[in-house]
C-alpha positions in Angstrom: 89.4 35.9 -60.0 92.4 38.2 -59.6 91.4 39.3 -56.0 90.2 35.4 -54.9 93.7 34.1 -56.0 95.4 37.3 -54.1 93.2 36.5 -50.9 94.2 32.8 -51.2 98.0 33.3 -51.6 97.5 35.5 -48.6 96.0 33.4 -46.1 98.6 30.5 -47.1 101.5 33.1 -46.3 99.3 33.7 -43.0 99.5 30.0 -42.4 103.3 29.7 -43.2 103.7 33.3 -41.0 101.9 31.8 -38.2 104.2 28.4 -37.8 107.2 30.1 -35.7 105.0 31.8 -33.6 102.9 28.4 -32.1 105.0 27.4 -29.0 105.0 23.7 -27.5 102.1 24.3 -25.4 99.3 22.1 -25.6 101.0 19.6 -27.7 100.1 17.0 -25.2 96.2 16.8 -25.4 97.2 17.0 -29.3 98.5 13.8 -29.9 95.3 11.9 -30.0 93.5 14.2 -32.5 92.7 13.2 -36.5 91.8 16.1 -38.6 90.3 15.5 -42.1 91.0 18.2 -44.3 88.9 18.8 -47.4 90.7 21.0 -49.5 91.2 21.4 -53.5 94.1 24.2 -53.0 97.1 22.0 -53.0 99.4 24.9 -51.7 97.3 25.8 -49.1 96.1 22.3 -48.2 100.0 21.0 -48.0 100.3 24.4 -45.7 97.8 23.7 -43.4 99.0 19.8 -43.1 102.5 20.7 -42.4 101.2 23.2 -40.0 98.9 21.0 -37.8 101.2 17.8 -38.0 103.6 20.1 -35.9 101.3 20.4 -33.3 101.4 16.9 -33.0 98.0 16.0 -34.8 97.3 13.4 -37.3 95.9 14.8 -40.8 94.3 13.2 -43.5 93.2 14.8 -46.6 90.7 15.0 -49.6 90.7 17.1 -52.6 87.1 17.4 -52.9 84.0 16.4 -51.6 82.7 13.4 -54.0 84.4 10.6 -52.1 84.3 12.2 -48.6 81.2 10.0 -46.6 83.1 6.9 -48.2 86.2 8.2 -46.2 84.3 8.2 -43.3 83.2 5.1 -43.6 86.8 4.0 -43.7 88.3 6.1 -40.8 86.7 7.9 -38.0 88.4 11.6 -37.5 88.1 13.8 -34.5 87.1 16.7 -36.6 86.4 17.8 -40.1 88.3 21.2 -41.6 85.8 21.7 -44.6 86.4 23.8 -47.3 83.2 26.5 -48.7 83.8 27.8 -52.0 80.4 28.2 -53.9 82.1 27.7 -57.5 84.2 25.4 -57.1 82.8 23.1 -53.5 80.0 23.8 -51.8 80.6 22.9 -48.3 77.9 23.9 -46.5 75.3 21.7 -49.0 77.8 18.6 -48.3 77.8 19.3 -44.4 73.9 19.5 -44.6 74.2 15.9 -46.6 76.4 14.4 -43.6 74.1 15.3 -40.9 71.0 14.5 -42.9 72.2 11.2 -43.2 73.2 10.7 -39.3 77.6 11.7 -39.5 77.9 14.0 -36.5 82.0 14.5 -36.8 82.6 17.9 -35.7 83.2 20.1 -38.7 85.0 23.8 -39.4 84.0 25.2 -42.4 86.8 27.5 -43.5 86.0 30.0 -46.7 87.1 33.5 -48.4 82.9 34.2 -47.4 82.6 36.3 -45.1 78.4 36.9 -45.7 76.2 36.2 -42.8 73.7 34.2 -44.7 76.8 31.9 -45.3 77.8 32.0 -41.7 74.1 31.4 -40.8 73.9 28.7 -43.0 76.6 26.8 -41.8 76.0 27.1 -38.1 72.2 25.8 -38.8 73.2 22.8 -40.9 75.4 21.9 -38.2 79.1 23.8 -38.2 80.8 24.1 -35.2 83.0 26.8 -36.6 83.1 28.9 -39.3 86.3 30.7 -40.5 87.2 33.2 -42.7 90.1 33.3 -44.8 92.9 34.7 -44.0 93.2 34.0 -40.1 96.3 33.4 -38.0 96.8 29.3 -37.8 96.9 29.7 -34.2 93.1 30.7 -33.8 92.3 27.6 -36.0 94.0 25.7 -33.6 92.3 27.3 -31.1 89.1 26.9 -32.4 89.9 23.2 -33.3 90.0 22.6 -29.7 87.4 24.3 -28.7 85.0 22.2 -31.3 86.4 19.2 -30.1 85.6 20.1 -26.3 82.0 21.8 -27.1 80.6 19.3 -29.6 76.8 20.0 -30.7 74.1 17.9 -29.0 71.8 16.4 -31.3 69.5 14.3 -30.6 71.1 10.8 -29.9 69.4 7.4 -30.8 69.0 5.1 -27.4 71.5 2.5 -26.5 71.6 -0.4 -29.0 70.4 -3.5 -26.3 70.7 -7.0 -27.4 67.2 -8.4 -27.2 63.9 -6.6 -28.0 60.6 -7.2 -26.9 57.1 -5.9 -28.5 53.6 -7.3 -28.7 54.5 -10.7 -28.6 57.8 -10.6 -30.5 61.3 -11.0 -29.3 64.1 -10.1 -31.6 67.5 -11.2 -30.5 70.2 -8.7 -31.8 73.1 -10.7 -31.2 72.2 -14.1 -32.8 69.6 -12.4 -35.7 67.0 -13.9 -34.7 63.3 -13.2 -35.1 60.7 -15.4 -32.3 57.0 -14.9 -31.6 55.3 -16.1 -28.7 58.4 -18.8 -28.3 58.1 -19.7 -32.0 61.1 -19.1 -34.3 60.2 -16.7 -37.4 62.6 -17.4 -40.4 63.9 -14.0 -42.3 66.9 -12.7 -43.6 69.7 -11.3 -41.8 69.8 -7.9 -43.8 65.6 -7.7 -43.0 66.5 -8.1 -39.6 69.2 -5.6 -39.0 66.8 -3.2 -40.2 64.3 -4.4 -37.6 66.9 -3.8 -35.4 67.4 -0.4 -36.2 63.8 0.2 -35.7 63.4 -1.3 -32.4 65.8 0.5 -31.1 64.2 4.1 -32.3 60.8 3.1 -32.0 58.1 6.4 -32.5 61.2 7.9 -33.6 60.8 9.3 -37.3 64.1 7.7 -39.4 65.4 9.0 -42.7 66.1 6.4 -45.6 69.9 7.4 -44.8 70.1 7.7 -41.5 68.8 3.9 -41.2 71.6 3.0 -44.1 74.0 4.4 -41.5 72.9 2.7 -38.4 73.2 -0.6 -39.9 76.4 -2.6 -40.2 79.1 -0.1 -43.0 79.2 -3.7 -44.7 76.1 -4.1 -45.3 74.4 -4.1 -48.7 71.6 -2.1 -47.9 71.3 1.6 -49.2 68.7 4.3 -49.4 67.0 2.9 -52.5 66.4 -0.4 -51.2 65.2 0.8 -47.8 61.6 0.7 -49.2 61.7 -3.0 -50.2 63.2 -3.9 -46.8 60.1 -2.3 -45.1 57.8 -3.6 -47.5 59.1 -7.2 -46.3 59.4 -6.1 -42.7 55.4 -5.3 -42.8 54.4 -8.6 -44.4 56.9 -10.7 -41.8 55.2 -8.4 -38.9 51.5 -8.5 -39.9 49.3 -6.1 -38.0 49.6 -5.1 -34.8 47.1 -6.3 -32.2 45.3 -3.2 -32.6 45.5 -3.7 -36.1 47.9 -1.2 -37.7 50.6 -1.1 -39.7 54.3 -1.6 -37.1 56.1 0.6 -39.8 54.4 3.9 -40.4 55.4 6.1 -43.4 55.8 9.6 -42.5 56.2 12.4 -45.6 59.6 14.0 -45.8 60.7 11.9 -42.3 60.8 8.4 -43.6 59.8 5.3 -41.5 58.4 5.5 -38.0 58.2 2.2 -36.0 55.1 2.0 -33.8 54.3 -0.9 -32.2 51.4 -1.3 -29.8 53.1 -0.8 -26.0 55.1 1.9 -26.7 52.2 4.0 -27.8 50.3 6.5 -24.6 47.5 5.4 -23.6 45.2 7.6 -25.1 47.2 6.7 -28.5 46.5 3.1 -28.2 42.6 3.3 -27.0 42.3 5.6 -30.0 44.0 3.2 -32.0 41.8 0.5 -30.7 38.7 2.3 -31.1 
């Protein structure tokens, strides 16, 4: 406890150190960036504040991690400085949460770790950075901007259109509303947001959470009322003309929506036969 303390008191005077020694440059491209730091140490979190709002960019901060994807859901930040400390909060476990559900703010996970598995961790469950306590404020700055300029690609949902079209149904996005073959299909709004969601994705496998986060932030839908929203999605679709089920289940993925033309060819004589 004795050492963590000392190696905590030491990267705050590295921090405090480090302030006289950042000139003016690059205050410019600065000014636009939010930072949300998450971090319980109120010395070194005031520290790091004070240090980055003189570079010109805007902090906000939590003291933990309980109420941080409800932040998100309030403000948008250019980056996330994330604290790992496996007794007291677990960063990496609530990074891997925000991905898993579909957040894909750039994220720094700074910790007094310095083990590889940590490191390795982090990076696979989505860090763009991973720092080690103490380090100079001015390669955190550094390395804010390089996140910022090098974000990680993942795999990006297609462009939200405004009308939908499959087997015979046409789902306009704008107004809500549900028609097949010209006719008008009466369901409710929340039912058809989801739909949404799924045309838009369509053969693409979708987590419980990652639809919750698709849909509208006011929305009341969340990940344990996903299943009843398919289950009346299903009855309101029917079969396809091929006979299957639109919205396939797929274990540990969630939901998959497959209807009829955007399967291959084989996949839909297969499906016929």
């Amino acid at each position: 406890m004795i050492r963590c303390r000392s190696k905590r008191m030491h990267a705050v005077r590295a921090l405090r150190s480090g302030w006289d020694a950042v000139h003016d440059t690059g205050r410019d491209r600065s000014m636009d960036i939010h930072v949300l730091l998450v971090e319980p140490d109120q010395a070194y979190r005031d520290d790091l504040r004070t240090y980055l709002q003189r570079q010109q960019i805007a902090v906000s901060v939590l003291y933990g991690v309980e109420r941080l994807e409800q932040r998100l859901a309030r403000e948008t930040p250019s980056l996330i400085i994330l604290r790992h400390d496996a007794l007291a909060i677990d960063g990496i476990a609530t990074l891997r949460m925000l991905r898993e559900r579909g957040w894909l703010t750039p994220a720094i996970i700074v910790s007094q770790s310095a083990d590889v598995a940590d490191k390795v961790l982090a990076f696979e469950f989505g860090a763009n950075d991973y720092m080690v306590d103490p380090f100079d404020p001015r390669e955190l700055l550094a390395r804010l901007h390089h996140a910022l300029r090098c974000k990680i690609d993942y795999p990006a949902s297609p462009r939200r259109e405004t009308k939908y079209v499959f087997d015979g149904f046409e789902l306009d996005a704008i107004d809500n509303q549900l028609f097949r073959d010209g006719r008008k299909i009466p369901a409710p709004p929340l039912v058809l947001a989801v739909l949404a969601v799924f045309a838009a994705n369509r053969l693409r496998p979708l987590s419980r959470e990652r639809i919750v986060n698709m849909i509208d932030r006011n929305s009341s839908l969340h990940a344990r009322s996903v299943d009843v929203v398919v289950f009346r999605l299903r009855k309101l679709l029917g079969l396809s003309p091929c006979g299957r089920q639109y919205i396939q289940t797929r274990y540990r993925d969630g939901y998959v929506f497959c209807p009829d033309d955007a399967l291959p060819d084989q996949d839909l004589a297969a499906a016929r036969g």
